[in-house]
N, C-alpha and C positions, 0 to 999 in steps of 0.2 A: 416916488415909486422905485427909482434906481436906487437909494436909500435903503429900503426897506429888501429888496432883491441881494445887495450886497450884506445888510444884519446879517439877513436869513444863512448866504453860503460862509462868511465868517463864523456864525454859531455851529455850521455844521463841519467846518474843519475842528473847533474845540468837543463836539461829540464824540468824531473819530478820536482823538486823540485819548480821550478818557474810557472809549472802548479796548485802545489796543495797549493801553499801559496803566490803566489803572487810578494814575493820577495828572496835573501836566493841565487839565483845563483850564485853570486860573492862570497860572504863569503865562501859557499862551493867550489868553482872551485877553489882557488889559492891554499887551502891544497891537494885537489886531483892529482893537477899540481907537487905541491912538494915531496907529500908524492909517489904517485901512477906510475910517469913520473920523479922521481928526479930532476927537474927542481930548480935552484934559482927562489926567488919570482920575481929578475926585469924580467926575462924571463916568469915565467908564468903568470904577472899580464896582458902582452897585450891580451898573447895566451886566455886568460878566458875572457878577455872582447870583443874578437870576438865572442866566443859563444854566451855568456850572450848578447849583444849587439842585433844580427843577432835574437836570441831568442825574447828577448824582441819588436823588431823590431816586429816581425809576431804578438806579441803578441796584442801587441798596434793596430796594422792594424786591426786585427779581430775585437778589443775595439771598435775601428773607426766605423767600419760597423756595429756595435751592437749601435752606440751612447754610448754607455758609460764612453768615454775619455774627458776628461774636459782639447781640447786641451789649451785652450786658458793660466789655470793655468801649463798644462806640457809645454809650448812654453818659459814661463817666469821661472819656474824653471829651465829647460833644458839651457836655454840660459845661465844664470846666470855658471851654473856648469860646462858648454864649456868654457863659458872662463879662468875659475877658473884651469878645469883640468888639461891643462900643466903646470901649477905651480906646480901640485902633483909630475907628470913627473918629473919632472926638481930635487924635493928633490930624488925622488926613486930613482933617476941614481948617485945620489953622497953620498946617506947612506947605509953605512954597510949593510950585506943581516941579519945579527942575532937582531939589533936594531928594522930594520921594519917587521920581523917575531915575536918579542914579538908583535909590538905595534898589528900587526895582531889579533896574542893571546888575546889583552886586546879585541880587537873591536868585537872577538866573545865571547867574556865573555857579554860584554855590551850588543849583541843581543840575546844574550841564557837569560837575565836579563830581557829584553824588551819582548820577548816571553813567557816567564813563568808568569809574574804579568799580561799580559796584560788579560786572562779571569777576571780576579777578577773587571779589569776596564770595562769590556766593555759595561755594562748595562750604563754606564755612563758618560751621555754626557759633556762635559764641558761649564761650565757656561756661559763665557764669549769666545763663537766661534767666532773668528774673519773674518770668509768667509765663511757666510751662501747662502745657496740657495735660491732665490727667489720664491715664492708659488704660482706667476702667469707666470714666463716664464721658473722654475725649471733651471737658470742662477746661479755662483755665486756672490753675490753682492762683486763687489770691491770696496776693500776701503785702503788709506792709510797703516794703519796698517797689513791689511791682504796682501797685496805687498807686502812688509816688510818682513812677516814671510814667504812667500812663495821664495822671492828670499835667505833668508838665508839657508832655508832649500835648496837652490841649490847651495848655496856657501859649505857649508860642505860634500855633496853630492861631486860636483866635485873635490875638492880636495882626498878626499879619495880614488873615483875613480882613480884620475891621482896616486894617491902614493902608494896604496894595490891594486891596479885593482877590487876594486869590483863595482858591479852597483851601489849601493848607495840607494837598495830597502829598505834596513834596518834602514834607517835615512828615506828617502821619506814617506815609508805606517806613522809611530810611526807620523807622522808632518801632515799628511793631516787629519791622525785623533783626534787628540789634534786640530789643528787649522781651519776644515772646518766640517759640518754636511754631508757629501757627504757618499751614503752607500757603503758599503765595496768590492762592484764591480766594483764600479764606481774609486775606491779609487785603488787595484788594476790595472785597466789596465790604468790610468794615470800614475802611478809609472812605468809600463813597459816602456812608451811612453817617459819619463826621463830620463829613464837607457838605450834605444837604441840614443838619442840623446845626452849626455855625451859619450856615451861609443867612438862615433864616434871623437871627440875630444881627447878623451883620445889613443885610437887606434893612431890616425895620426901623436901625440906629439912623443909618445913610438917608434916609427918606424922611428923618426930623431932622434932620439938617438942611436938604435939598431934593424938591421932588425928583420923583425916578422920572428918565427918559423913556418910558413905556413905548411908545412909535418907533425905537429901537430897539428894545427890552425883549419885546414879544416877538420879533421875528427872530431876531439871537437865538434867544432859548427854544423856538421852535424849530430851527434848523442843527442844533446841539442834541435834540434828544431824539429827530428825528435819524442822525446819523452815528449818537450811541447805539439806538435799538437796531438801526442795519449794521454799524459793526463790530457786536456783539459775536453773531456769525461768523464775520471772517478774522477775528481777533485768534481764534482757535484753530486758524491754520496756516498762521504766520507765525516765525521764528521770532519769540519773544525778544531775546539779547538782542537780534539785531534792530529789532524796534526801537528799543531803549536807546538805543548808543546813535543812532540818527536822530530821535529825538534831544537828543543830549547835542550833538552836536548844531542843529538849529536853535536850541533854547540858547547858547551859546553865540551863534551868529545875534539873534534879535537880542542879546543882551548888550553888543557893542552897540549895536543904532540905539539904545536907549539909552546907556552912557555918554553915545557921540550928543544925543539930543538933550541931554542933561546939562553937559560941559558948553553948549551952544554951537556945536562944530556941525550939528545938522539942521537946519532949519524949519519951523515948524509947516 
């Protein structure tokens, strides 16, 4: 029971955080899984991608009914990462559990890096946006190159997801906004709409390898969506930037304790 009490307030610290930034669930959920649940990463990465997943899911649906989901670019990136994420799958079940808890380490350093520079970018647009919106049907125009960049950004996505279980918001938001004009709402719940269609891929690969931890699973993701859908609410009357850049610097802290626990300097 204290098991199941502790999933549940776990999942709903990775709810919040996917309320109030958009992306960030996965990155957080495997260290909480390991650190907070002892869990190895091949065991927590499925368990966090039901949350994160079922999360995103609701999220993306609200996106939907708001208009704000540009499914057509999350249908080709999602696509893309589905097929890509049992390849993740398939390395996490044959490497080491201290190899892919560094590379962990690295990928939240990378996003605690991505999160900190990005106020200094954000007045600025890039030049040459390869998937702009169109100003008479507010569509975005496709074009060669912007396919391209939008299925790469789902080829790295789905791998990561299948190999560290995380959604892959962390790679998603940084690529729609380097590569399309779309605003930061819009940008947001397309990314959820990603990470619940990968996650479903990645879930299904994880589970012929080794069944899911359901007795953890289901309290996780009920406390994740139960604290996206409250703080959805107060996401909108909090000072974005400085959301981001706290979360940056935590993703940051929990990426040493997972390099210290990689290198064996923290014990498990």
């Amino acid at each position: 029971m204290e098991s199941i009490s502790l999933a549940l307030v776990l999942g709903a610290l990775i709810g919040l955080v996917m309320a109030l930034t958009g992306a960030g669930g996965g990155v957080l959920a495997i260290p909480l899984l390991v650190f907070g649940l002892h869990l190895p990463l091949q065991q927590a990465a499925p368990i966090g991608l039901v949350a994160v997943g079922l999360a995103a899911l609701i999220g993306a649906v609200l996106g939907l009914r708001q208009g704000i989901v540009r499914y057509r670019a999350a249908a080709l990136i999602g696509a893309v990462g589905m097929l890509v994420a049992p390849l993740g799958v398939y390395l996490a079940q044959r490497l080491p559990n201290r190899p892919l808890m560094g590379a962990f380490g690295l990928v939240l350093i990378y996003t605690a890096w991505r999160m900190l520079r990005r106020p200094v970018q954000a007045a600025q647009l890039p030049v040459s946006v390869l998937c702009r919106v169109n100003s008479k049907d507010q569509r975005l125009t496709w074009t060669r190159p912007c396919a391209l960049a939008l299925a790469g950004t789902g080829l790295i996505a789905g791998l990561l997801s299948g190999l560290l279980g995380v959604g892959g918001g962390f790679v998603i938001i940084p690529a729609l906004r380097r590569h399309t004009d779309l605003d930061i709402r819009s940008i947001q719940a397309t990314s959820l709409a990603v990470i619940a269609l990968v996650s479903i891929s990645a879930i299904a690969s994880a589970a012929l390898h080794e069944p899911v931890r359901w007795s953890v699973a289901l309290p996780f993701a009920a406390g994740a969506v139960l604290a996206l859908l409250l703080g959805r609410a107060v996401a909108q009357k909090l000072d974005a930037q400085r959301l981001q850049q706290a979360f940056a610097w935590f993703c940051a802290l929990i990426a040493l304790l997972m390099l210290g626990r990689a290198l064996g300097w923290i014990a498990n």
